[in-house]
C-alpha positions in Angstrom: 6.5 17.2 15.5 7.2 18.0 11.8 8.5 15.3 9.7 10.2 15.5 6.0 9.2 12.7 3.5 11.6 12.1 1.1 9.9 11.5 -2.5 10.3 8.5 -3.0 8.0 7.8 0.3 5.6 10.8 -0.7 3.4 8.3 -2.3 2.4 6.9 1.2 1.8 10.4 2.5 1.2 12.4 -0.3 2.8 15.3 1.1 6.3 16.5 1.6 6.4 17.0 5.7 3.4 15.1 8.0 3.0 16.1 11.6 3.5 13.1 14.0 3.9 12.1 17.4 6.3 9.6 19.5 8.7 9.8 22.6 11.2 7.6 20.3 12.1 7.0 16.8 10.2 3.8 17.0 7.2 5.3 18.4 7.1 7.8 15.2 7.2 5.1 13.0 4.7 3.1 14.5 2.3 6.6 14.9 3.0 7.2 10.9 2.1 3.6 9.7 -1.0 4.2 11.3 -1.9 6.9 9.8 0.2 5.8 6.3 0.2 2.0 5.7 3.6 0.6 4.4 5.8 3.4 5.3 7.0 2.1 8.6 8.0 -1.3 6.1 10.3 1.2 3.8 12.3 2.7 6.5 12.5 -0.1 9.3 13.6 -3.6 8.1 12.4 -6.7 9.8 15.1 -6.6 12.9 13.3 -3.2 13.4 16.7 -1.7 12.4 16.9 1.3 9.9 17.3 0.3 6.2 20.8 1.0 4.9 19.5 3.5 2.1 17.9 5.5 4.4 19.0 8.4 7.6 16.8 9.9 10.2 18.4 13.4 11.1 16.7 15.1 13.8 17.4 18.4 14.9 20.6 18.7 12.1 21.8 15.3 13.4 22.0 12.0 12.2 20.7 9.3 14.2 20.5 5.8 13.2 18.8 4.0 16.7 15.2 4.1 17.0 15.3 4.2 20.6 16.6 8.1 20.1 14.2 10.1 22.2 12.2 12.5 20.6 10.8 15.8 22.3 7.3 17.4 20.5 9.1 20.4 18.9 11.5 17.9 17.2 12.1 18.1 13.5 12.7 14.7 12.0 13.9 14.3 8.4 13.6 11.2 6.3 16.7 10.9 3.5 17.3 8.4 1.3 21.0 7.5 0.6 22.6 8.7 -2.2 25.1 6.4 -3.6 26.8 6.5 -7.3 29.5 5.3 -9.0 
């Protein structure tokens, strides 16, 4: 499936969208550290729950539990929080 990086995260990937493969949000993750070390660490905090600064939409919607399926034509976008004040 396609994936977005967000810029901040392009330094991992050094592109703006990766192909990728998992039946689960979780299973992306772990398929994209592999194959970038240390990005998994900037979107998934320790309880292996999403960071608050950053959303996973897929297919136009936001999803915030890594157990969401995935299907192979999926398109997943990484987003960084915007926040101002």
């Amino acid at each position: 499936m396609k994936v977005l990086i967000p810029g901040a995260l392009r330094s991992y990937t050094q592109a703006s969208q990766v192909e990728a493969a998992g039946d689960t949000l979780d299973a992306l993750f772990d398929h994209l550290e592999r194959r970038y070390p240390g990005l998994r660490f900037r979107v998934v905090d320790g309880r292996n729950l999403l960071r608050p600064n950053m959303r996973v939409v897929v297919d136009g919607i936001g999803v915030r539990e890594l157990q969401h399926a995935l299907q192979p034509d999926d398109f997943v976008a990484i987003v960084l929080a915007l926040s101002g004040g």
